[in-house]
N, C-alpha and C positions, 0 to 999 in steps of 0.2 A: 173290226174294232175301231171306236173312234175315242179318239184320246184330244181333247182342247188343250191350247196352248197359249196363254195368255201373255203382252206386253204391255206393261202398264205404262204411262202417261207416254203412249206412240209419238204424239207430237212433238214433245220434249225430249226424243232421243237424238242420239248423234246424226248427224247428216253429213258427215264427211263420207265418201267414198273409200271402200275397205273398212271401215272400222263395221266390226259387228256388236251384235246383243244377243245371249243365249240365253235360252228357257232353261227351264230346270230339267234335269234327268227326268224321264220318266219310263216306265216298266209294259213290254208289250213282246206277246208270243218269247217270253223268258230272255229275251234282249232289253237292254239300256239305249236309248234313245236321246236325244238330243233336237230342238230346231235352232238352227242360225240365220236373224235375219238381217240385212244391211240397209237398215233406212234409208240410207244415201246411196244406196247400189253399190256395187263391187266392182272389181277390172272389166267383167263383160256386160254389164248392165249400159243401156240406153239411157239417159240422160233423165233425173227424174224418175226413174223404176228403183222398185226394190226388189235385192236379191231375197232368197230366203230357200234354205237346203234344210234336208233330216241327215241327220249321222248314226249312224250304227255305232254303239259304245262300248259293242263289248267282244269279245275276242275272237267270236266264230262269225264266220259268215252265215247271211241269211236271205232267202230270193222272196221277197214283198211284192205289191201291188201297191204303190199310194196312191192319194190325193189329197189335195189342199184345198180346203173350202170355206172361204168371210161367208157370214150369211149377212142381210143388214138391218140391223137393228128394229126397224119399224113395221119392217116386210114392203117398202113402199118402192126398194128399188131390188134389181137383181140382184141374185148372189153369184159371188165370183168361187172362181174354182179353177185348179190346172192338175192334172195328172195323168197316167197314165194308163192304158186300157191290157197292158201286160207285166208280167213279173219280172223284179229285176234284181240281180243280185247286189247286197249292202255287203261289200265286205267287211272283216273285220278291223274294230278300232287300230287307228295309226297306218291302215291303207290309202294311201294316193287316193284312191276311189274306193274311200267307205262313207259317202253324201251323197245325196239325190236330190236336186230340184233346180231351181230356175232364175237364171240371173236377170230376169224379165218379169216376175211375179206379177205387181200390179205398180201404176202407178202412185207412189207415194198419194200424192192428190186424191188421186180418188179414194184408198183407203182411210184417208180421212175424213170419211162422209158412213164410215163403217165400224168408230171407235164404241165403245160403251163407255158412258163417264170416264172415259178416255184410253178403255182400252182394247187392245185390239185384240181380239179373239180370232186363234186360227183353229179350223178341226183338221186333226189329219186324221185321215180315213185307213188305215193300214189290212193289209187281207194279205194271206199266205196260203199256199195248198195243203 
């Protein structure tokens, strides 16, 4: 399943470190869903990266397969992507470890070379057995 994930006017969001922006809820294999991304990156991010994790929203655990993929607008340059080749369990909302992703996603910089009238479209790729 691919579920798009939009931030609008990317550029203009906060760039402090730790502060996030969250998508809307959205509905996939009977779970609530969530992405949080950190324009400014987060406590393990690189200097200049952004973080950006999925959350499991809803009460039960669940074992997924993601990935996260920009594609770029024009087709003139690669598309980016990071995820994983196995399943992994999301536990349930309010768990320590109910988020999946990557405190290194992409270079702020560069995904701004990947906005659409300014916004940044993320697909996540989601699969379950």
């Amino acid at each position: 399943v691919i579920k798009k994930v939009h931030f609008h006017e990317f550029e203009e969001l906060t760039t402090e470190r730790d502060d996030e922006v969250r998508s809307p809820d959205f509905s996939c294999f009977g779970h609530q869903w969530l992405v949080r991304i950190f324009p400014g990156g987060d406590r393990e991010s690189p200097d200049g990266y952004v973080a950006l994790y999925l959350y499991n929203r809803t009460a039960e655990a669940i074992d997924i397969q993601c990935k996260y993929i920009i594609k770029h607008p024009n087709g003139s340059g690669p598309d980016g992507s990071k995820g994983t080749g196995k399943l992994r369990k999301f536990a349930p909302t309010g768990s320590v470890s109910d988020g999946c992703g990557y405190p290194n996603f992409a270079l702020k910089s560069t995904l701004l070379n990947y906005l659409v009238d300014g916004t940044l479209i993320i697909e996540v790729h989601m699969r379950t057995n």
